[in-house]
C-alpha positions in Angstrom: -15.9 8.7 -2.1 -12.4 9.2 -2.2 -10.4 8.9 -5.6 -9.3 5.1 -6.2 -7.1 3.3 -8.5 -6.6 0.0 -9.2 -3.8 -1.8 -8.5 -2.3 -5.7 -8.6 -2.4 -7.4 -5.4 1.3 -7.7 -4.8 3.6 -6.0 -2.6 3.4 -2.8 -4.0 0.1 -2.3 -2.9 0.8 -2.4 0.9 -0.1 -0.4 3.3 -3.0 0.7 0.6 -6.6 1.4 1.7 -9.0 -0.8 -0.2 -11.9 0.9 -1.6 -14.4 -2.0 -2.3 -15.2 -5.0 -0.6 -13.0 -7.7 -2.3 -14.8 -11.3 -2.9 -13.8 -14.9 -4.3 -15.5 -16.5 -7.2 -18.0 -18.1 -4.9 -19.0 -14.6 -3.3 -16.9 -14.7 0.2 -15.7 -11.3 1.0 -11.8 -11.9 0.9 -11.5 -8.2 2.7 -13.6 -5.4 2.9 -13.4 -1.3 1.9 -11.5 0.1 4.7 -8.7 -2.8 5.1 -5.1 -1.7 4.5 -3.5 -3.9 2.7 -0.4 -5.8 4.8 1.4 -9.0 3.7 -1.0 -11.4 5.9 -4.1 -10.2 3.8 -1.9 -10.2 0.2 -1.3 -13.8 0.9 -5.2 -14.3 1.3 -5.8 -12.5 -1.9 -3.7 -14.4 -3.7 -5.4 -17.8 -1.8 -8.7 -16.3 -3.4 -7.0 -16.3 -7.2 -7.4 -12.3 -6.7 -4.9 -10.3 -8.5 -5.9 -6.8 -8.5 -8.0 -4.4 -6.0 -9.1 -0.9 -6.0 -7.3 1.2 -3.5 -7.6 4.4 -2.5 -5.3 7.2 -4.6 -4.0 10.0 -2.7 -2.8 13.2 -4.7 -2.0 15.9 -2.8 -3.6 19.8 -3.8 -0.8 20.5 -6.4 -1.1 16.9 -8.5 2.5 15.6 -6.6 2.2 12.4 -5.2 1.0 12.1 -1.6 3.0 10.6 1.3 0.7 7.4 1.0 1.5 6.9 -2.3 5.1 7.5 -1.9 5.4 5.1 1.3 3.8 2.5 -0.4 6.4 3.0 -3.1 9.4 2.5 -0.5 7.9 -0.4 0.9 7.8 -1.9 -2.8 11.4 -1.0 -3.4 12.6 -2.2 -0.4 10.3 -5.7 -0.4 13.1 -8.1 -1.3 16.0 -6.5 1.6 13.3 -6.2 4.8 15.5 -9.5 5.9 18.6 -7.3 6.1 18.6 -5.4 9.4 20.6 -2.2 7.7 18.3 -2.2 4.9 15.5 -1.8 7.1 16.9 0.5 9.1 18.1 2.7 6.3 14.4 2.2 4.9 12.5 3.6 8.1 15.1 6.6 8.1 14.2 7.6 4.2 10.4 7.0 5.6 10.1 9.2 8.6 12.3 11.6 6.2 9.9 11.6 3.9 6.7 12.1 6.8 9.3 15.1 7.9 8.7 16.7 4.5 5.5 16.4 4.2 4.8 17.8 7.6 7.1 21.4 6.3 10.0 20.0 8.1 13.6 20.3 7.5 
């Protein structure tokens, strides 16, 4: 089993793997271990009254923070601009930038 973390169900948590299945108080699985986490599935969670999940943490060999991790982190800083078409644009530069780095690019 992979390392996991919790996390609140918010946009933060997107593009996340969950860990364990997720259920509402009356036992329906909301989404199962596997699921990444998008917007569409959020909005179910929060449906369900669900405010946190367990997600899977990804640290690379020398304790930084893996590439998951820090996607996940630009797509919460950039949540409230993804309207703006330069935002987003300068947000997918900074990501496959960051991908670039990761891969021993320049």
């Amino acid at each position: 089993m992979a390392p996991e973390r919790i996390v609140r169900a918010d946009e933060s948590a997107i593009g996340s793997t969950v860990t364990r299945d997720v259920k509402d108080d009356k036992g329906a699985v909301v989404c199962f271990a596997g699921d990444i986490l998008n917007a569409s599935l959020l909005l179910d969670l929060k449906r369900a009254g669900i405010s946190s999940v367990y997600v899977e943490r990804q640290v690379g060999a020398d304790g930084e923070r893996s590439v998951d991790d820090l996607l996940v982190e630009l797509d919460r800083r950039f949540a409230r601009v993804e309207a703006n078409p330069v935002m987003r644009v300068l947000k997918e530069v900074i990501a496959e930038r960051t991908r670039e780095e990761a891969r021993g690019g320049p």
